[in-house]
C-alpha positions in Angstrom: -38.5 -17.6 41.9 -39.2 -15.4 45.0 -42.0 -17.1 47.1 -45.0 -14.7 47.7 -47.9 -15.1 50.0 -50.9 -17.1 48.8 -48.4 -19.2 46.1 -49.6 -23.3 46.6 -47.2 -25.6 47.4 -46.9 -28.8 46.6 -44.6 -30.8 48.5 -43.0 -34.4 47.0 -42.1 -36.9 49.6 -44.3 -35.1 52.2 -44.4 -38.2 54.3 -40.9 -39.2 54.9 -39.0 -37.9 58.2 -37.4 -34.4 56.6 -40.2 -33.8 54.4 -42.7 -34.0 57.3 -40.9 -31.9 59.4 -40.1 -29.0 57.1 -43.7 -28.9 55.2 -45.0 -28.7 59.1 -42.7 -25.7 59.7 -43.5 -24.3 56.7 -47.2 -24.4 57.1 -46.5 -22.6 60.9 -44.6 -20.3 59.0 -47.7 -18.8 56.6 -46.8 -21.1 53.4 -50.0 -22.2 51.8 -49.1 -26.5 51.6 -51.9 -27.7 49.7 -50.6 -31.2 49.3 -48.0 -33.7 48.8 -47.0 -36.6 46.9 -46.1 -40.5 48.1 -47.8 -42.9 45.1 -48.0 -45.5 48.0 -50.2 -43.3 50.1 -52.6 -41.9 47.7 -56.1 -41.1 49.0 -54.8 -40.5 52.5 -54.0 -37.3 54.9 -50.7 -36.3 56.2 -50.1 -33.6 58.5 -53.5 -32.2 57.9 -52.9 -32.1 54.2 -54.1 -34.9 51.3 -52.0 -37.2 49.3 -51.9 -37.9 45.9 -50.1 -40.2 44.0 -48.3 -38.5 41.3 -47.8 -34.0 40.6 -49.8 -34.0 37.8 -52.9 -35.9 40.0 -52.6 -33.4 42.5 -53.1 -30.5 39.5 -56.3 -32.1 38.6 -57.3 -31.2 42.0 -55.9 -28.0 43.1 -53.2 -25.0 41.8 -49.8 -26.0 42.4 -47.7 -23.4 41.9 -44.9 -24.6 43.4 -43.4 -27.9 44.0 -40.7 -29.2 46.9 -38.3 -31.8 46.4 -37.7 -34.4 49.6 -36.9 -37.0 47.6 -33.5 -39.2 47.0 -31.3 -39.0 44.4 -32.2 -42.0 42.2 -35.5 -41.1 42.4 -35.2 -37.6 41.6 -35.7 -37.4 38.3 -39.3 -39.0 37.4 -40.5 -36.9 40.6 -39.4 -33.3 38.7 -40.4 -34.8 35.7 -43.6 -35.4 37.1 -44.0 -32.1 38.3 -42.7 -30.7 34.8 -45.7 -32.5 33.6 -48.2 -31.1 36.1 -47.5 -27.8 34.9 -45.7 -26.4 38.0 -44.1 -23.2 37.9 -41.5 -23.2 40.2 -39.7 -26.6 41.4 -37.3 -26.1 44.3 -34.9 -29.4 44.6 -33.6 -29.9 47.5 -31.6 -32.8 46.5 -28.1 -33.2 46.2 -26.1 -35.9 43.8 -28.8 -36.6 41.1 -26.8 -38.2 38.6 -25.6 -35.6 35.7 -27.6 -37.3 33.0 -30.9 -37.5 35.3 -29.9 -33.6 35.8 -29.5 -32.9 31.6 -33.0 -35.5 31.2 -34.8 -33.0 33.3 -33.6 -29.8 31.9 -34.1 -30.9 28.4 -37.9 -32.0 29.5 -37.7 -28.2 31.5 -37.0 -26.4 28.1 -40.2 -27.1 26.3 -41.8 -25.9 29.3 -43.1 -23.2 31.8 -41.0 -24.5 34.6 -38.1 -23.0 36.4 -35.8 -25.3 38.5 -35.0 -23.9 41.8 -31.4 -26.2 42.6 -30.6 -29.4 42.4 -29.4 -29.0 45.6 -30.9 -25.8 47.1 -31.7 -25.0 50.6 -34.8 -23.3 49.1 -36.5 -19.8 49.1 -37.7 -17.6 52.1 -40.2 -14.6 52.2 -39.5 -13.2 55.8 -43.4 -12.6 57.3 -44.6 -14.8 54.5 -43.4 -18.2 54.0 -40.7 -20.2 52.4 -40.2 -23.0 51.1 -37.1 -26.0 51.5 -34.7 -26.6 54.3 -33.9 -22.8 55.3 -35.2 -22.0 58.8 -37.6 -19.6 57.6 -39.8 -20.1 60.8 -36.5 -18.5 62.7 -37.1 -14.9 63.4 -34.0 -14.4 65.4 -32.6 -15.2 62.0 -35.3 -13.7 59.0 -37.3 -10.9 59.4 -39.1 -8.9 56.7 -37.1 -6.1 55.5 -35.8 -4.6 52.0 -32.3 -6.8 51.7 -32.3 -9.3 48.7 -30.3 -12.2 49.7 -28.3 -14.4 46.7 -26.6 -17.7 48.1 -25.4 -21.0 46.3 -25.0 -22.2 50.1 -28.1 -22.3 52.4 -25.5 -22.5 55.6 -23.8 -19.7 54.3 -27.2 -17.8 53.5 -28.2 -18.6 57.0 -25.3 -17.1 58.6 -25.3 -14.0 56.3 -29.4 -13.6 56.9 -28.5 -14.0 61.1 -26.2 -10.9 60.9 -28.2 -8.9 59.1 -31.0 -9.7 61.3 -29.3 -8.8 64.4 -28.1 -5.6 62.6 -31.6 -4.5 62.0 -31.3 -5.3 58.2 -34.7 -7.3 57.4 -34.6 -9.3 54.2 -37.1 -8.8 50.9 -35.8 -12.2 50.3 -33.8 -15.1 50.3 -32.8 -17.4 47.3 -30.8 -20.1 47.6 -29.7 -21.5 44.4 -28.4 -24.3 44.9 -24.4 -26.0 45.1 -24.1 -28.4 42.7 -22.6 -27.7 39.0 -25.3 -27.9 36.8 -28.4 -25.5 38.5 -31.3 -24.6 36.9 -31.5 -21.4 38.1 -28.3 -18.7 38.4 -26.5 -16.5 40.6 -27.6 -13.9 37.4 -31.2 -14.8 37.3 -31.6 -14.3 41.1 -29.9 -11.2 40.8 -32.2 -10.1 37.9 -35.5 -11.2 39.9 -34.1 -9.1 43.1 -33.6 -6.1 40.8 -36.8 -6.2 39.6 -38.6 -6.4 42.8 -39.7 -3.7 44.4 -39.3 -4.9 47.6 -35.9 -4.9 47.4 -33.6 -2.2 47.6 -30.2 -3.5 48.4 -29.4 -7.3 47.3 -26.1 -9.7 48.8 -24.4 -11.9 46.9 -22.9 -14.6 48.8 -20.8 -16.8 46.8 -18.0 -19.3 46.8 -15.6 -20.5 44.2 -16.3 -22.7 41.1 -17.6 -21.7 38.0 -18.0 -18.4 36.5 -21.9 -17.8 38.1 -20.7 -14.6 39.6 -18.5 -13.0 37.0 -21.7 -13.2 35.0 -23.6 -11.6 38.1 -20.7 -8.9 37.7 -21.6 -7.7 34.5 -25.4 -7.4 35.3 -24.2 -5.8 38.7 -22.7 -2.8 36.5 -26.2 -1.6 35.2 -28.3 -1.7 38.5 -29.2 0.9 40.3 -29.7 -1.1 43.6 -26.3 -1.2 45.5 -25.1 -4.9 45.3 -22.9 -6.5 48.0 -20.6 -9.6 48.2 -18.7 -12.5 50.1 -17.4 -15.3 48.4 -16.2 -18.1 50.1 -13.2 -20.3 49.7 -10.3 -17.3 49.6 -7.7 -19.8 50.9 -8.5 -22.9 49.3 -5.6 -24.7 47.6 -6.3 -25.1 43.9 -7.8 -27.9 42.1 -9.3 -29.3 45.5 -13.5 -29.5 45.5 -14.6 -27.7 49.1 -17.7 -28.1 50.0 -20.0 -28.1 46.9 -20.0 -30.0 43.9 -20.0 -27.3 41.9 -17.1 -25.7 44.3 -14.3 -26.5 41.7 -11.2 -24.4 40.8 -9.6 -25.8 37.9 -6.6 -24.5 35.5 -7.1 -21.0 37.3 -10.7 -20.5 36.5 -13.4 -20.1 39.2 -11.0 -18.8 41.6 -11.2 -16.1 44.5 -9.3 -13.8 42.8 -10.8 -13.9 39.8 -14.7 -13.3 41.1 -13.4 -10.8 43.5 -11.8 -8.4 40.5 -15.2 -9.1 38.1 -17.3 -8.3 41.3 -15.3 -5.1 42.2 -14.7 -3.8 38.6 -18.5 -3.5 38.5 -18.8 -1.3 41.4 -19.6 -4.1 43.7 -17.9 -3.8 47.3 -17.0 -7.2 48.4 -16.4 -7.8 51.9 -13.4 -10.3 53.5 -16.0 -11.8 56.0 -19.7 -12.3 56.4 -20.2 -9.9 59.0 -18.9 -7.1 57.1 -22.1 -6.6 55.0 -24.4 -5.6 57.7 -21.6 -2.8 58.4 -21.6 -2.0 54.9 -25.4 -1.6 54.2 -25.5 0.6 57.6 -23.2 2.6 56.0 -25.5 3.3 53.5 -28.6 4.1 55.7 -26.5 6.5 57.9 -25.3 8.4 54.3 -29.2 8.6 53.3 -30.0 9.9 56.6 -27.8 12.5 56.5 -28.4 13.6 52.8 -32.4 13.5 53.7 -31.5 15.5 56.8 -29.5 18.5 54.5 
């Protein structure tokens, strides 16, 4: 799930407003955009890249290992289907508010595949010096620049923020992967974490978070066996309870998914959680200046 150099994208609803605009950037940005998808304007060229009508059409022609998502909610689910069935590995939906049984269709279709789902409702994935893929300003380098800082978000306006300070701290980022805010996600706060750790890239990974659900409890527990220093803000610490903010998926309920309760699994596995965004470039310059001195004795 963490986009690398040379990876083909694929990008579904190329020609409509948003997805014109974002596969442009992306292409200024490094990201190899080998084609896109509108069955009404098959055969043609858009922004200097072919057409096809359907995923698996474009596979016949060229490697598609990755697949973006402009496309609305109702039609959603026959266009990840469609990539399912092209055989792409990676599908980033950008969408938000695909019906929950067009969302349980596609991951039952996912399950008897090689396909990971990157949202519903992500902001997508960045490589800083690289490329990236979605809605996250990639192309920004007052806000991403390559560095060694894994970056975790369910929010890609949170992510952004949290990338920004780093930046202007002089923390670069290995990368960023936005997961995606609505409350069923093909792809976890855990499973980012675990890619991060295995990268080698990354030496330091941040977990931004917010409340609803248990995603980063079950982060937590991983957190306790990693070597790599882990860092966290979770949003929502003053939200009254039972009241969605924000995200679908941003839900306390009967007293589970709440601040309070992420916050204790987070710190109980060694985790250092900060109270606001701009805390966690102090924190990981903590840690440079403490590996500067011990290198120094």
């Amino acid at each position: 799930m963490i986009y690398r150099r040379g990876q083909t994208v694929l990008v579904q609803g190329i020609t409509g407003k948003q997805g014109s605009f974002w596969a442009e950037k992306m292409i200024e940005c490094g990201t190899r955009v080998v084609g896109g998808v509108n069955p009404k304007r098959a055969g043609e060229t858009h922004i200097g890249v072919p057409i096809y009508g359907s995923a698996v059409e474009a596979a016949r022609h060229t490697r598609c290992d990755v697949s973006v998502i402009f496309i609305p909610p109702a039609l959603a689910k026959d266009a990840i289907i469609d990539a399912i069935d092209a055989g792409v590995g990676t599908i980033v939906t950008l969408t938000e508010h695909i019906p929950s049984h067009d969302v349980l269709e596609i991951f039952a279709r996912m399950r008897d595949s090689n396909s990971r789902i990157v949202g519903p409702n992500t902001a997508g994935l960045v490589t800083p010096g690289e490329g990236f893929v979605g809605i996250m300003p990639g192309h920004n380098t007052n806000v991403f620049k390559p560095g060694s800082v894994g970056v975790i978000s369910r929010s890609g306006s949170l992510g952004t923020l949290m990338c920004l300070n780093l930046t202007r701290a002089g923390h670069g980022q290995s990368a960023f992967i936005g997961i995606g805010g609505d409350p069923i996600i093909g792809t976890t706060s855990l499973d980012a974490l675990m890619a991060l750790d295995k990268d080698e890239r990354t030496t330091a990974v941040v977990l931004v978070g917010e409340i609803g659900g248990s995603m980063e409890e079950a982060a937590a527990e991983y957190a306790r066996t990693m070597r790599k220093p882990v860092f966290s803000f979770i949003a929502g610490r003053s939200s009254p309870p039972d009241k969605k903010m924000g995200h679908a998926g941003a839900i306390v309920s009967g007293g589970r998914g709440g601040y309070g309760s992420k916050r204790a699994a987070l710190e109980r596995a060694g985790v250092r959680v900060a109270d606001t965004p701009a805390e966690i470039a102090a924190f990981l310059s903590e840690i440079n200046t403490r590996e500067r001195v011990f290198a120094a004795e």
